[in-house]
C-alpha positions in Angstrom: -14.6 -1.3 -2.5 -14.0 -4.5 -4.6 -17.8 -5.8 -6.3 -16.4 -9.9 -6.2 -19.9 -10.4 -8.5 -20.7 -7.6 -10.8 -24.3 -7.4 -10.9 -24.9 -9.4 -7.5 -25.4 -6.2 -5.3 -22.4 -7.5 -3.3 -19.6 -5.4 -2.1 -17.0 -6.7 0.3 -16.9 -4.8 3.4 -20.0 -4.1 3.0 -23.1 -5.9 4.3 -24.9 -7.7 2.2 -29.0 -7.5 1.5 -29.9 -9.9 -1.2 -32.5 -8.6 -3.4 -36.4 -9.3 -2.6 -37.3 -12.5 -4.9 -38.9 -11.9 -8.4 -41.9 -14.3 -10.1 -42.8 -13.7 -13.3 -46.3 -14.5 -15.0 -47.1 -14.8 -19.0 -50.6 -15.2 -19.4 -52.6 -15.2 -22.5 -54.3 -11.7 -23.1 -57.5 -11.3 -21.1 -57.1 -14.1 -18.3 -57.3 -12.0 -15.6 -53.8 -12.2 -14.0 -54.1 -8.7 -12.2 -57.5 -9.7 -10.6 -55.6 -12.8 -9.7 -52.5 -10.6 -8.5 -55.6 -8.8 -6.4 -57.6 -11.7 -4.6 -54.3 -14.1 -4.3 -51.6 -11.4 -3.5 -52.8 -8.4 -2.2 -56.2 -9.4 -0.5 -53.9 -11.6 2.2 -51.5 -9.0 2.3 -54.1 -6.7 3.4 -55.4 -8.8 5.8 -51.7 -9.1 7.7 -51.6 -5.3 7.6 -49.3 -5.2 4.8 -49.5 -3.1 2.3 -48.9 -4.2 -1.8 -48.5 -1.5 -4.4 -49.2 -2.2 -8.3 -47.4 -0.2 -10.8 -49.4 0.0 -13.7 -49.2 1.4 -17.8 -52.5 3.4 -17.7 -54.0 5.9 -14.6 -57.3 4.7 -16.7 -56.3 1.2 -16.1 -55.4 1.9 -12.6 -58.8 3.7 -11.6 -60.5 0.6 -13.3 -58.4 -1.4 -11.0 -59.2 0.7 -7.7 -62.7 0.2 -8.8 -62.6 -3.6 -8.5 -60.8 -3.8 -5.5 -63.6 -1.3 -4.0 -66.2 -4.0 -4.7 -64.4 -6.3 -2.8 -64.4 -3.3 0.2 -60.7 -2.4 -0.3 -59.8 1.0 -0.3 -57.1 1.6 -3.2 -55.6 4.6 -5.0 -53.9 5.5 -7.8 -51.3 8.1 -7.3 -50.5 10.8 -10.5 -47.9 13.3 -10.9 -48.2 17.1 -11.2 -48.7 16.9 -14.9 -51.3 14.1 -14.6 -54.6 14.7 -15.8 -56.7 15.6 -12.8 -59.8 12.7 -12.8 -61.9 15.0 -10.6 -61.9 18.0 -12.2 -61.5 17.0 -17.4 -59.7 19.4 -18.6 -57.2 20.0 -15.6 -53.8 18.4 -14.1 -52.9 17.6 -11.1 -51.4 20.6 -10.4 -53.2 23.9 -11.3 -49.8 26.1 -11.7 -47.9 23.9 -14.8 -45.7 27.4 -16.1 -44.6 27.7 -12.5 -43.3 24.2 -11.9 -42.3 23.7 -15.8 -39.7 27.0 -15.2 -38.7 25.7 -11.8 -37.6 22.0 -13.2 -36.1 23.6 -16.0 -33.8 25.2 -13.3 -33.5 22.0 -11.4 -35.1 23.3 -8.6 -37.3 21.4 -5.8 -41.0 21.4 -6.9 -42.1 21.2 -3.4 -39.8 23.5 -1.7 -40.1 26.7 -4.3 -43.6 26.3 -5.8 -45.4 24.0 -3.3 -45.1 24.8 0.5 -41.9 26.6 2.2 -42.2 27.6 5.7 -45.7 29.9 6.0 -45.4 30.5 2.3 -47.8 28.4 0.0 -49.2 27.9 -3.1 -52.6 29.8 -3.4 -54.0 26.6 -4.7 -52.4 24.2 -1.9 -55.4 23.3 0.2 -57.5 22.9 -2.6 -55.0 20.6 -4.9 -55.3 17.4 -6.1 -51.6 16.7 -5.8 -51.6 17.6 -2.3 -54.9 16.1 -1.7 -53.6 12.5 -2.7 -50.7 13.0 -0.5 -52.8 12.8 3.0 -54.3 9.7 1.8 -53.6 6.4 3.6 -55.1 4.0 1.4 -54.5 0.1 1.9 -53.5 -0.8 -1.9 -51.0 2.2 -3.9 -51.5 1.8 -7.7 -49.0 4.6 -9.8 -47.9 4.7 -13.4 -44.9 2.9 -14.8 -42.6 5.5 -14.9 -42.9 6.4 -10.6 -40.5 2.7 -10.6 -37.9 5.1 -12.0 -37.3 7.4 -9.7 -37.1 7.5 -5.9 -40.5 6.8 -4.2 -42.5 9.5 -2.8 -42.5 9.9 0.8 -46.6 10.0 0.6 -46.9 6.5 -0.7 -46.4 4.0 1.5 -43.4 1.8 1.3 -44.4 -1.3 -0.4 -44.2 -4.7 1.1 -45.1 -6.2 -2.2 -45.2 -4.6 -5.7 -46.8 -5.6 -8.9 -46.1 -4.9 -12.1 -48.7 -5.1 -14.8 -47.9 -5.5 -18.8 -44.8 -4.3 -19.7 -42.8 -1.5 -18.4 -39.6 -1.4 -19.9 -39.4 1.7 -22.1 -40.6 3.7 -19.3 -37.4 3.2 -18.2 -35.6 4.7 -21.3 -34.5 7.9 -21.4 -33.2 9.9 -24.5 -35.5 7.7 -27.1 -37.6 10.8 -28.1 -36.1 11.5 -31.5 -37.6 14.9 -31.2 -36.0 15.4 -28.6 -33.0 14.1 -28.5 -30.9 14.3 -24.8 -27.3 15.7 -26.3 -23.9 16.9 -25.1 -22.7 20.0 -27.7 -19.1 19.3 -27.7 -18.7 23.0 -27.3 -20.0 22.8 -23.9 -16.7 20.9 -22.8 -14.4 24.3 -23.6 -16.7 26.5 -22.3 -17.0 28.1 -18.8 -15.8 24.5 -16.5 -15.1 27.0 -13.0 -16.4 24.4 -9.8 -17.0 27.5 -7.6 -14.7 28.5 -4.8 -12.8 25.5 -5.7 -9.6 25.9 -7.8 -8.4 22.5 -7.7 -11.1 21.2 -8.6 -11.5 23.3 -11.3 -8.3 22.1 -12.6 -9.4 18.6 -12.6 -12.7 19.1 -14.8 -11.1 21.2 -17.2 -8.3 18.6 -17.4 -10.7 16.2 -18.2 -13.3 18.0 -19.8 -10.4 18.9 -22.8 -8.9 15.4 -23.2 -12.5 13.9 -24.1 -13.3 16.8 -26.2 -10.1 16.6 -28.0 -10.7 12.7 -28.4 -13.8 13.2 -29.3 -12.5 15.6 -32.2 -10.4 12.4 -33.4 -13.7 10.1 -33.1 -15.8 8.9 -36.7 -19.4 9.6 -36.4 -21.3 7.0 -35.0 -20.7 5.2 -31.4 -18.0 5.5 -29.5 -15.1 3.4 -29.8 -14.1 2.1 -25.8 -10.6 1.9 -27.1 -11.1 5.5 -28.0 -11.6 6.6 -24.5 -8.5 4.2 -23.1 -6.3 5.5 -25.5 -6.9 8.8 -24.9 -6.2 7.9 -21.3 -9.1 8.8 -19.6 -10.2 6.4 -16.2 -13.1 5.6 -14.4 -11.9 7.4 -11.4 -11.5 11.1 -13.4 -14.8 10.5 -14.8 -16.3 9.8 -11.3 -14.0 13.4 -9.9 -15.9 15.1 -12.9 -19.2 13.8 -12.3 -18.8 15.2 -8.6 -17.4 18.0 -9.8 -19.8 19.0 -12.5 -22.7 18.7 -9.9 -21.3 21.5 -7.6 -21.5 23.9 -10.3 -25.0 23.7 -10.2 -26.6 27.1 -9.1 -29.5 27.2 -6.7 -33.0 29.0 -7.1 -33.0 30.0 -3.1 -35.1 33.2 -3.7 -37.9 31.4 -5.4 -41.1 30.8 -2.7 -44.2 29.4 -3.7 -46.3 32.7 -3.2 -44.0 34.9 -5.5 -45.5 36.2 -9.1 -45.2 33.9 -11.7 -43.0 36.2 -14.0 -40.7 37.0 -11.0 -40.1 33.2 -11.0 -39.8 33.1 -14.8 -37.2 35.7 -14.6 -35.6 34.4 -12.2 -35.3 31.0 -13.0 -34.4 31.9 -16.5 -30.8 33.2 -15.3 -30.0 29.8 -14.0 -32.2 27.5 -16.3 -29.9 27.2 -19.6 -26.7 26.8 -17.1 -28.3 24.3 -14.7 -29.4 22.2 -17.8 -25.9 22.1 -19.3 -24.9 20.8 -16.2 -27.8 18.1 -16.1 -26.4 16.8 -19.4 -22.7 16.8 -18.8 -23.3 14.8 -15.4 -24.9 12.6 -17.3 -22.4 11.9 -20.3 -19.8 11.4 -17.4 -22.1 8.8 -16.4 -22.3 7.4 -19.4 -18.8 7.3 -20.3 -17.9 5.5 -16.9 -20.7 2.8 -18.0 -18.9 2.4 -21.2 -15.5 1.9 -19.5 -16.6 -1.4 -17.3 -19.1 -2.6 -20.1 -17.7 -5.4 -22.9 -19.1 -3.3 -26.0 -16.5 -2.7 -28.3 -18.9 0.6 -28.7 -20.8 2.5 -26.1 -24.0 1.6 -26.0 -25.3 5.0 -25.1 -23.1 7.5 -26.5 -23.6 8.7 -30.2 -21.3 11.2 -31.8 -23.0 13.0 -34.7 -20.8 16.0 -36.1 -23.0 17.6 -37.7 -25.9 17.7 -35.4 -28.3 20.7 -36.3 -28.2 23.5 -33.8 -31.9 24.4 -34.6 -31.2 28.3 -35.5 -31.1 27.8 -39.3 -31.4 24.7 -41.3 -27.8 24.7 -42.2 -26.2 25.6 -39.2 -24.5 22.8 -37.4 -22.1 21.4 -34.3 -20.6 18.5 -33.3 -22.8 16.9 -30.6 -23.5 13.5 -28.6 -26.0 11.9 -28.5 -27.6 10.1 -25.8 -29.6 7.1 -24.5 -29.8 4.6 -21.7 -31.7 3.1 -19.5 -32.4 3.6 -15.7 -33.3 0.6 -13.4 -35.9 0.7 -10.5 -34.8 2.8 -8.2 -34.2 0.9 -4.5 -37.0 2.5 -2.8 -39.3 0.3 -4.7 -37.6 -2.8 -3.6 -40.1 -5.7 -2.5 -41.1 -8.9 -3.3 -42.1 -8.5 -6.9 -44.4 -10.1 -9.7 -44.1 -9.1 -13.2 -47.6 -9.7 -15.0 -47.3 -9.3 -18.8 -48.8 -11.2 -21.6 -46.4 -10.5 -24.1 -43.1 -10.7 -21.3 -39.9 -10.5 -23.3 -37.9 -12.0 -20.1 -34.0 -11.0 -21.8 -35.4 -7.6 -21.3 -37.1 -7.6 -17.6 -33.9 -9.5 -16.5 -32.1 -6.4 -17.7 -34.1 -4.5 -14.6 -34.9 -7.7 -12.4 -31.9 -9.9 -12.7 -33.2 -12.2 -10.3 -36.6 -13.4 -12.4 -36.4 -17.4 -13.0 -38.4 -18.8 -15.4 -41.9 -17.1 -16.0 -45.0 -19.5 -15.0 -46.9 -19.3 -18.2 -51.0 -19.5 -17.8 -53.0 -20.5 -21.0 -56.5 -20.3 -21.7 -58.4 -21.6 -25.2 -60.5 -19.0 -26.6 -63.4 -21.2 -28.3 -66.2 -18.7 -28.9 -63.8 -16.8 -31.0 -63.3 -16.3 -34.6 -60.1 -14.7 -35.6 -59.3 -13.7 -39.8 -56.1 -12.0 -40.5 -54.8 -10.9 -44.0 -51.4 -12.6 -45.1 -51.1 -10.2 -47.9 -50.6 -6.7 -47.2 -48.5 -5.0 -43.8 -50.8 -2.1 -43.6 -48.3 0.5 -42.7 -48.5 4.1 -42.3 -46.7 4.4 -45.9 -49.5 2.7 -47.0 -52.3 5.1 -45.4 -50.7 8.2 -43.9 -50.3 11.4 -46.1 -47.4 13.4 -45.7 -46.1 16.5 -46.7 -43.3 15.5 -48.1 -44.9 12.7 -50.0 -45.9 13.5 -54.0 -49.5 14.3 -54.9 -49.9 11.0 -56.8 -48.6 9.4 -53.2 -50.5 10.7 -51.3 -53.3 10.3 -53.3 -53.2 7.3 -53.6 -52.6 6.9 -49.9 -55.9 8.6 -49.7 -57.2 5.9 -51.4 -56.5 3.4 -49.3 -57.8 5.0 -46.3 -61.3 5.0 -48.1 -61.1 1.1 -48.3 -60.0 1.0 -45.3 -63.2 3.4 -44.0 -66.0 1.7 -46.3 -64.5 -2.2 -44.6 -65.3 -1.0 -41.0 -69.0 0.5 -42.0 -69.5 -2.4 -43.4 -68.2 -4.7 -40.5 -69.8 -2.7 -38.3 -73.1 -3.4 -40.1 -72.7 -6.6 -40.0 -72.7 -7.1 -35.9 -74.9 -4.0 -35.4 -76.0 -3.2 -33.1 -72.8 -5.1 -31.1 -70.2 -2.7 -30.5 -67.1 -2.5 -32.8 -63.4 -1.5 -31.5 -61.1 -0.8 -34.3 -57.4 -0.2 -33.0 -54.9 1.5 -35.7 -51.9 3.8 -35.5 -52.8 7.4 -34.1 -52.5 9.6 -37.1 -55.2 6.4 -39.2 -57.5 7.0 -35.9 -57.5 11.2 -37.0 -58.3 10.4 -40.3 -61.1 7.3 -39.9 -62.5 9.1 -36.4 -64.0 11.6 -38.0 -67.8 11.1 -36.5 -69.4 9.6 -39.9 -68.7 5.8 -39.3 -71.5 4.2 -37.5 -72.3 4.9 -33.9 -71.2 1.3 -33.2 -67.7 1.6 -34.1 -65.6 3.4 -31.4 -61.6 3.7 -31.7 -58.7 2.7 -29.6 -54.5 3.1 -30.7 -51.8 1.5 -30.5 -49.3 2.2 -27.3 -52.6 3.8 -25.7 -54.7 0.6 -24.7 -52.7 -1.5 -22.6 -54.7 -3.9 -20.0 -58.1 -1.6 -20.4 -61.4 -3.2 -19.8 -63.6 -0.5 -21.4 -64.1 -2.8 -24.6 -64.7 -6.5 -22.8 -67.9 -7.2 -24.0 -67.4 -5.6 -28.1 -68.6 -8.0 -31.2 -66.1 -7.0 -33.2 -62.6 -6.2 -33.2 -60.4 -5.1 -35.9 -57.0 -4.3 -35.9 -55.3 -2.3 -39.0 -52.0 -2.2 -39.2 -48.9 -2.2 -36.9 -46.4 -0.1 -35.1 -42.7 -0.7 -36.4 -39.8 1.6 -36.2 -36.9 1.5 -38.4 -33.8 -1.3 -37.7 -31.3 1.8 -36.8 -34.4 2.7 -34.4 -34.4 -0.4 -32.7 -31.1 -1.1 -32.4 -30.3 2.0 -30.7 -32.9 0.8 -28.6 -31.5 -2.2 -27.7 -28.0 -1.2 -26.8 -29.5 0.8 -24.2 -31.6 -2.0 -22.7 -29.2 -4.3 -22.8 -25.9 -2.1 -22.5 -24.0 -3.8 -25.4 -23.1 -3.6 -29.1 -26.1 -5.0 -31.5 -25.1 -6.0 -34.5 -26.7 -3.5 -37.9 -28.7 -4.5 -40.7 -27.0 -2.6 -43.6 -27.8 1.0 -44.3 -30.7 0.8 -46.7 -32.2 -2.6 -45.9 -35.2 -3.6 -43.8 -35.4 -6.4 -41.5 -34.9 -9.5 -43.2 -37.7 -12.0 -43.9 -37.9 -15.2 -42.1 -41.1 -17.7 -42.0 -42.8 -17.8 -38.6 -45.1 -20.4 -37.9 -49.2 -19.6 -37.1 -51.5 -22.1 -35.9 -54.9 -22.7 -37.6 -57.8 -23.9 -35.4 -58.0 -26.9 -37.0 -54.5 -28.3 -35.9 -53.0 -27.6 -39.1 -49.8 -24.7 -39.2 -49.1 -22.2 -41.8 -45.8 -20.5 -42.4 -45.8 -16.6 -42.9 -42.9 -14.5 -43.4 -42.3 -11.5 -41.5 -40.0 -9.0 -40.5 -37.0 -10.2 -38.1 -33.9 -8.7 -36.9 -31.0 -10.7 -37.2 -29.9 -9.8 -33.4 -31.6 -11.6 -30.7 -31.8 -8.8 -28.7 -32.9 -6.2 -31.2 -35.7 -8.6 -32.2 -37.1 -9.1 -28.9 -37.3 -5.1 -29.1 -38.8 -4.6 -32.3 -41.4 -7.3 -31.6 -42.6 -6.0 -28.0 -43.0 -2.7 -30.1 -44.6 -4.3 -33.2 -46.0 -8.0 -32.4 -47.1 -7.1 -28.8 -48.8 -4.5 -29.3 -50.9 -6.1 -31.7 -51.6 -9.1 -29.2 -52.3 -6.4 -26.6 -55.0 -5.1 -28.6 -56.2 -8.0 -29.3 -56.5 -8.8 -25.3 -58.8 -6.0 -25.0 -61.9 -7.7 -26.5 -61.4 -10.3 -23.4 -61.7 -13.9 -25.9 -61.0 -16.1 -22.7 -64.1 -14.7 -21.1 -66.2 -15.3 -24.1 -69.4 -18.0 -24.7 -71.7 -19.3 -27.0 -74.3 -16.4 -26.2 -71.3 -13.1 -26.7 -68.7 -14.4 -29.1 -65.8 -12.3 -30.6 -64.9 -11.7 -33.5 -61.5 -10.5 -35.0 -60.3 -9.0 -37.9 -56.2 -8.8 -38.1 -56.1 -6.2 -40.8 -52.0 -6.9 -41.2 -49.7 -9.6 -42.4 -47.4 -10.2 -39.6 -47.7 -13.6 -37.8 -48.8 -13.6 -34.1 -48.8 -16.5 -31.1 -52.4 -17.0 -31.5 -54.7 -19.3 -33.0 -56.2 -18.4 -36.2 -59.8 -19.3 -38.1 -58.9 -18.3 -41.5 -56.3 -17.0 -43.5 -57.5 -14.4 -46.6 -56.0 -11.2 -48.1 -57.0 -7.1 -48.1 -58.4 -8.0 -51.6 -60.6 -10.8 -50.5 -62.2 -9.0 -47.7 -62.4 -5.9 -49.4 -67.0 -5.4 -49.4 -68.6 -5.0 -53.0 -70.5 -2.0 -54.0 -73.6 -3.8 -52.9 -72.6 -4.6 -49.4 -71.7 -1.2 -48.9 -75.0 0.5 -49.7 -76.5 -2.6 -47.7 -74.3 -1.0 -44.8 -76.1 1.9 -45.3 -79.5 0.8 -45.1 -80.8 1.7 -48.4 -80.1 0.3 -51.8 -81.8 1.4 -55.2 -82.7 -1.6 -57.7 -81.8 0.7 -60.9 -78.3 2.2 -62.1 -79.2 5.8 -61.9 -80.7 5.8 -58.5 -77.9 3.9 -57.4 -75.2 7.0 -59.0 -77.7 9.5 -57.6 -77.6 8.1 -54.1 -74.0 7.0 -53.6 -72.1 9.4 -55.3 -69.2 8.2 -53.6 -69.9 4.9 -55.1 -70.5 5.6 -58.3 -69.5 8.3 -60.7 -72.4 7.7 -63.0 -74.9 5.4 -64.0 -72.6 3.3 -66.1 -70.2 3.3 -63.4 -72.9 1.6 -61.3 -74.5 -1.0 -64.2 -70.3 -2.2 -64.7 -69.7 -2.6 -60.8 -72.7 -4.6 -60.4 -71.6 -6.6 -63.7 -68.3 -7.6 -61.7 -69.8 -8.3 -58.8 -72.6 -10.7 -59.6 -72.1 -14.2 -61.3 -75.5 -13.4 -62.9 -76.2 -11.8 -66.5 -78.0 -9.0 -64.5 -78.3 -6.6 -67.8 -82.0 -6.4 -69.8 -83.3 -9.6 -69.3 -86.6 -10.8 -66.6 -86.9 -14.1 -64.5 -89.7 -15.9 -62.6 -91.9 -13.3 -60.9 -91.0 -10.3 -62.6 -87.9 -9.7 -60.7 -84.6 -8.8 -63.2 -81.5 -11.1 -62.1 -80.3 -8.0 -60.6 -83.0 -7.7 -58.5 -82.6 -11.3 -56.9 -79.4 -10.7 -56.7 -79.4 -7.3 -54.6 -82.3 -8.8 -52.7 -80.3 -12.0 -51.4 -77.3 -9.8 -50.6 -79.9 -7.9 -48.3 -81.4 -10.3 -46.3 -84.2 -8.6 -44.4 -84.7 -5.3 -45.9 -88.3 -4.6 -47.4 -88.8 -3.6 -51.0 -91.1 -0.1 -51.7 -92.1 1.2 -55.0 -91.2 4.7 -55.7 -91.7 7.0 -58.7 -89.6 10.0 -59.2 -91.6 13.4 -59.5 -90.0 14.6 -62.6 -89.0 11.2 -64.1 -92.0 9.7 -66.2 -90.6 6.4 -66.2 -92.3 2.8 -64.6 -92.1 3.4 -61.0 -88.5 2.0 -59.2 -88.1 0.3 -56.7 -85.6 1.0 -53.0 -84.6 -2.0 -51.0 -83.9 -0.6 -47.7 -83.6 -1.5 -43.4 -87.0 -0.8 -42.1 -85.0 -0.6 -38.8 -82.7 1.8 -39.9 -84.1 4.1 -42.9 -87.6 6.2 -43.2 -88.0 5.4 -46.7 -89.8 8.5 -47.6 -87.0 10.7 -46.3 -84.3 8.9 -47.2 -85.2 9.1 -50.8 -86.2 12.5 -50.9 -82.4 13.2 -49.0 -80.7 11.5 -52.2 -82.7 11.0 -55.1 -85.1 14.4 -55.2 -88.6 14.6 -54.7 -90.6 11.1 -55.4 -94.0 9.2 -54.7 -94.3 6.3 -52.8 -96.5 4.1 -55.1 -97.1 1.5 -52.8 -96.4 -0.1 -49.4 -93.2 -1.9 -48.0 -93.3 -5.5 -48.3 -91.0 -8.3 -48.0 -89.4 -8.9 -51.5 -89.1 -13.4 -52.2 -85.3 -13.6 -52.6 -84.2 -15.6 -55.7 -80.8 -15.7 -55.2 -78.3 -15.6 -52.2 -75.2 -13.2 -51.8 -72.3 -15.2 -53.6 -70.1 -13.6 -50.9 -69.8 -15.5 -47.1 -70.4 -13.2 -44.0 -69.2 -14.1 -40.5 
């Protein structure tokens, strides 16, 4: 067959289907374009008896979605595969019997057939499972996670005659982007046992070809390679395609395993095939991916990396020559429908590498006036920055440590200051383990990054901070990006970061900074690194719903990161600026001492010692707060802790062993039982008077919004 338009789906002598039409949407976060998607798409779909399907990043986000739709009084579902958590039953997956089927895909066997139902033999758990149990339903809307586009529809969910697809779906798509675990050809593999059974000839043919790539490969640099490489050695798309077919018929089969057999007779019998089967997996697949280097332009392949000193894993020294690789699967053809691609943050190079067909996105705006966004221009916040690692030096990580405490003491102070609003602080995973640790205030609740997408759970919060970014490395993302876009991407140098180059960000009041930030030189890789680093951030930020906001539940935002994002902002400051004073913090707390020691007894954390306390409040305060009295009897460092603590009552105290004039505790009488609270951190006392509300004489030098 002769393809007269590579790409176009057309073949001649064959007949021709054009591919179902593709609209795309970019919305600003929050505007609602999949409840638009659901009372403008699918509600007059339903109502011809058609049935519309919505692929979606999140099950939690789908549920939320069948949710809606049920008040509306349409019945929807969202499907899960065996390894899904089970939503009926925390704790469990979908499918009760995860060693059975994890051994049986290991050997490349049917799920279904060998560990679900075969003939009268049947899982013991088959009429009670929730896999099964989701496969008799008929419901009129199908919602399923991103990565069911990749692989052939299941014949339980209904063939679609429209799909959706909400926020963006494109890595789903990529396979062998774990670094951990990496998908890899051992070159060894190619001399070993190549017999197609009961097939001589054949078995010619793939050793044939199975030595003159390993012996070119031999010749071959590390690093991608070469397409000239592979012509010279004289190797053709049409041997590649005979050793594709080839290598698949040496699979071997798993016919003895039934669904009711013991699990360790299907562990041992599955083993014997497992480790060959896989082999077999892999070669297919580099066959593949050498034919798709053949007809592509890159002067490299895209997907093939040769590495010759790949570790084997049995000893930290002990290494092979391997390849590496990655690509990228499109949507598999059952899916096919009229489509709409819903993303806020749409790269549309990328989606056209799976939807060729998308014109020009219609892009929906919204202002976000009862919103007050403040973002830091100073510091990245990056997990070199806050992360600890093993490998790092004490004074590293230490100081790393150090950072994650001004990080901890901003949000208890934010939180404070909206309490008792609630607070969603979104970071990278490993800052969540260390801030989530169930002693920041019950207001604050966490979300992280590539874990949030299109979630409602936090529409309503008062506050919502954002610390730091996700950003791989350039060689990260430009691997990346040759598998998207199956080409050559041009490398920043070995060593170097992504260049610097001023992006512009728009103030509220018409006027437009200029912030530097990270940029690959590549188009392509930098539409890559920013859906990984930029949109992810604007994601986040969609979660606190600004669109939907008013005068009486406004939003606010704290961008806790210098990188430069399509959004208007209120006010441009740095980590140092926003970082809260010693006061402010014990204010967070409820509670704040009037003298030096009670403040070092108290807030140990704080202070070190008394003098740690009386040279803090020194830089802090404008005033000359040391020995001398105003107006009133107050000290200037009593006005001036009373006007940072607007509303907290002032009680006299005496300590029991301390024959001294009595002190004095501001504190939150909403908050703190003064009684307890001193005799928690400053010992045994006696209240020598009653709560009253102190006259302020000064005011907090420092603005709160």
């Amino acid at each position: 067959m002769i393809d007269l338009n590579a790409g176009s789906g057309f073949t001649y002598g064959r007949t021709y289907t054009p591919p179902p039409p593709v609209k795309g949407v970019i919305t600003d976060p929050g505007v609602g374009k999949t409840r638009e998607w659901r009372t403008r798409v699918a509600a007059d779909l339903i109502a011809a008896g058609r049935h519309p399907a919505l692929a979606v990043p999140l099950h939690q986000l789908g549920d939320e979605i069948v949710s809606d739709f049920a008040v509306d009084g349409i019945v929807a579902h969202c499907y899960r595969g065996r390894d899904a958590e089970d939503p009926l039953a925390p704790g469990h997956k979908m499918c009760r019997e995860q060693e059975r089927i994890g051994v049986i895909s290991q050997a490349l066997g049917d799920v279904s057939r060998h560990a679900c139902k075969r003939g009268n033999k049947q899982c013991r758990h088959f009429e009670t499972c929730c896999y099964q149990r989701q496969q008799r339903l008929r419901p009129q809307v199908s919602l399923f996670a991103h990565q069911f586009l990749f692989q052939e529809r299941p014949s339980f969910i209904q063939p679609p005659d429209a799909l959706g697809i909400d926020e963006g779906f494109w890595d789903a798509g990529l396979r062998g982007q774990n670094k951990l675990k990496p998908e890899k050809v051992w070159l060894c593999s190619l001399k070993d046992d190549r017999r197609v059974p009961k097939d001589d000839a054949g078995t010619a043919d793939l050793v044939a070809t199975s030595d003159r790539v390993h012996t070119m490969l031999l010749r071959e640099n590390s690093g991608f390679i070469r397409r000239t490489a592979i012509l010279d050695a004289g190797i053709t798309v049409d041997g590649l395609q005979a050793a594709w077919q080839l290598e698949w018929r040496r699979k071997k089969d798993i016919n003895d395993v039934f669904p009711d057999m013991p699990l360790k007779q299907v562990q041992q019998t599955c083993a014997l095939v497992a480790i060959h089967n896989q082999d077999v997996r892999r070669l297919a697949k580099f066959w593949e991916l050498l034919i798709r280097t053949l007809v592509s332009d890159a002067e490299r392949s895209p997907y093939l990396y040769l590495n010759p000193n790949e570790h084997t894993g049995l000893t930290g020294a002990n290494t092979q020559p391997a390849v590496r690789m990655i690509w990228r699967e499109n949507i598999h053809e059952s899916w096919l429908a009229p489509t709409t691609v819903m993303d806020a943050t749409m790269s549309e190079d990328i989606v056209r590498q799976f939807l060729s067909g998308m014109p020009e996105p219609v892009r929906i705006l919204a202002a976000t006036p009862h919103t007050y966004v403040r973002q830091i221009i100073d510091k990245p916040m990056s997990a070199r920055m806050l992360i600890q690692s093993a490998s790092a030096k004490e004074k590293t990580n230490r100081t790393r440590q150090n950072h994650v405490s001004e990080v901890w003491k901003f949000i208890e102070t934010r939180a404070n200051d909206v309490r008792p609003g609630r607070v969603l602080v979104v970071c990278q995973l490993d800052l969540q383990s260390e801030l989530d640790n169930g002693t920041l205030p019950g207001n604050v609740e966490f979300g992280h990054f590539n874990g949030i997408a299109g979630v409602n759970t936090w529409n309503d919060v008062a506050l919502l901070i954002l610390i730091g970014r996700t950003e791989p490395p350039p060689r990260e993302v430009e691997r990346l990006a040759r598998a998207l876009f199956d080409a050559d991407i041009a490398e920043i140098p070995d060593g170097h970061w992504y260049p610097k180059v001023e992006h512009r960000v728009q103030m509220r009041d018409s006027t437009v900074a200029a912030i530097p930030s990270p940029t690959h030189p590549d188009p392509r890789a930098e539409a890559v690194r920013w859906q990984i680093c930029e949109a992810e951030l604007i994601q986040a930020i969609g979660r606190g719903r600004a669109v939907n906001r008013t005068a009486d539940n406004p939003l606010k935002i704290d961008i806790v990161t210098n990188y430069p994002l399509p959004i208007v902002v209120d006010e441009l400051t740095t980590w140092a600026l926003i970082q809260p004073t010693d006061v402010e913090i014990m204010r967070s707390r409820g509670a704040v001492p009037t003298t030096y020691r009670d403040m070092a007894t108290a807030y140990p954390d704080l202070f070190t010692s008394e003098d740690a306390a009386r040279k803090s409040l020194t830089r802090e305060s404008a005033l000359d707060i040391n020995g001398f009295t105003s107006l009133g009897g107050q000290t200037p460092k009593e006005s001036y802790l009373i006007g940072v603590c607007p509303g907290f009552l002032s009680i006299p105290f005496k300590r029991k062993s301390f024959h001294a004039r009595p002190s004095k505790l501001l504190f939150d009488p909403k908050s703190i039982d003064p009684l307890t609270w001193l005799t928690e951190r400053i010992g045994e006392v006696n209240i020598k008077g009653t709560a009253r509300k102190p006259r302020s004489r000064s005011q907090s030098r420092r603005k709160r919004w």
